[in-house]
C-alpha positions in Angstrom: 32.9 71.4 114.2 29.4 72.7 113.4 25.9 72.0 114.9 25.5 70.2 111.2 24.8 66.6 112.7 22.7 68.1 115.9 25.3 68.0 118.2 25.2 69.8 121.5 28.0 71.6 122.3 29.4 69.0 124.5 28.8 66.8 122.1 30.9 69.8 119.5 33.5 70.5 122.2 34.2 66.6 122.5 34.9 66.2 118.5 37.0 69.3 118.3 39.1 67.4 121.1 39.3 64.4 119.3 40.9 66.1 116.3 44.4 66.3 116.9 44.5 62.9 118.8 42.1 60.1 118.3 40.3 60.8 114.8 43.1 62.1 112.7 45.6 60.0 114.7 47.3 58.0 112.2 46.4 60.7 109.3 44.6 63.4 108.2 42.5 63.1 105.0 40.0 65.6 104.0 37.7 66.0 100.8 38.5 69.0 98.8 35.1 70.0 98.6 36.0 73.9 97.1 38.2 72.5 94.4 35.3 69.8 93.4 32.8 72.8 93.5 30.6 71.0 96.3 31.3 72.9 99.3 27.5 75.0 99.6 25.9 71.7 98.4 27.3 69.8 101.2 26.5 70.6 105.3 29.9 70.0 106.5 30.2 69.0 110.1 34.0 69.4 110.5 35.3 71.9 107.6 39.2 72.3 108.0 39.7 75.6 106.3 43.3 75.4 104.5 45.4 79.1 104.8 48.8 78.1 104.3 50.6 79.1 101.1 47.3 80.7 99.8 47.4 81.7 96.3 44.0 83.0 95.6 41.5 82.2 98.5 41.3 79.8 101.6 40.9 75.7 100.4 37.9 74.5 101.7 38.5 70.9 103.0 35.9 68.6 105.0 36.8 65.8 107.2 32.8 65.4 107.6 30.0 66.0 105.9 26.7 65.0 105.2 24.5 65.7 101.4 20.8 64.9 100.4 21.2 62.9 96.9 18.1 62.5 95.4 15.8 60.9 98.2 18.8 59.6 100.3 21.1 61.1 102.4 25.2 60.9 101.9 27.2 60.8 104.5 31.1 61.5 103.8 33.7 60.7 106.6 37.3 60.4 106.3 38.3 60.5 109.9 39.6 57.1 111.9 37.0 55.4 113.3 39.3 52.4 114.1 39.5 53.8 117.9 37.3 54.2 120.7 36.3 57.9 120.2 35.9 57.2 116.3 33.3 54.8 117.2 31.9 57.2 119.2 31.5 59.7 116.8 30.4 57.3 114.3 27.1 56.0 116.6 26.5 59.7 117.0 26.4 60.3 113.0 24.3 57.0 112.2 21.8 58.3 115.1 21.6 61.7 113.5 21.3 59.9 109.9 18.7 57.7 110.8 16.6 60.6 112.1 13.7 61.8 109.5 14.7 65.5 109.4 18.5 64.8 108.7 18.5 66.9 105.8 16.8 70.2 105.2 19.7 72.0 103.5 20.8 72.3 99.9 20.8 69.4 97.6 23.9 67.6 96.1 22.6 66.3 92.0 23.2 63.2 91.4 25.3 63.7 87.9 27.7 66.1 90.2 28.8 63.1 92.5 28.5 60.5 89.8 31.1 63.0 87.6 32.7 63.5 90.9 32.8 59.5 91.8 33.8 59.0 87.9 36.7 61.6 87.5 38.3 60.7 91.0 38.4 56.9 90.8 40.2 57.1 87.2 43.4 59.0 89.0 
């Protein structure tokens, strides 16, 4: 977990926690954002870095993430929110979203996600 959303490290701590149990309870589900060529356009906030069976170099994977597109800001979660802690942690993202200095990172272009958006719902 990373400082990305403005977390204190409580607030850190508390996600990491919550991993194993509550927000990946029923499954884990992660956007390969190193195969999609997104991962240093994207400020991930939990980054599951994938080792096993490595062929050429670690798999980045993020289970939370935020991007500027455009004017807006994209927000990317596939953790379970279902749950009490999920909720949580889902309050504590819209919080940080709705602040006006969300983003001051690197930009995600718009025809990258639409070509990503495109490609992936066609599988």
């Amino acid at each position: 977990c990373d400082q990305a959303l403005g977390f204190s490290e409580q607030e850190n701590s508390a996600v990491l926690d919550l991993l194993d149990y509550d927000l990946t309870r029923r499954i884990t589900r992660t956007v390969p954002t190193g195969e999609l060529g997104i991962a240093d356009q994207v400020e991930p906030a939990v980054r599951l870095v994938w080792t096993h069976d490595m062929q050429e170099r670690p798999k980045l994977l993020d289970s939370l993430f935020t991007a500027k597109v455009g004017e807006g800001l994209l927000v990317v979660s596939s953790l379970d929110h279902s749950e009490d802690a999920g909720q949580w942690l889902l309050g504590k993202v819209l919080e940080f979203a709705a602040r006006e200095d969300a983003w001051s990172g690197a930009e995600l272009e718009g025809k990258v996600l639409r070509r990503w958006t495109v490609e992936t719902s066609q599988r």
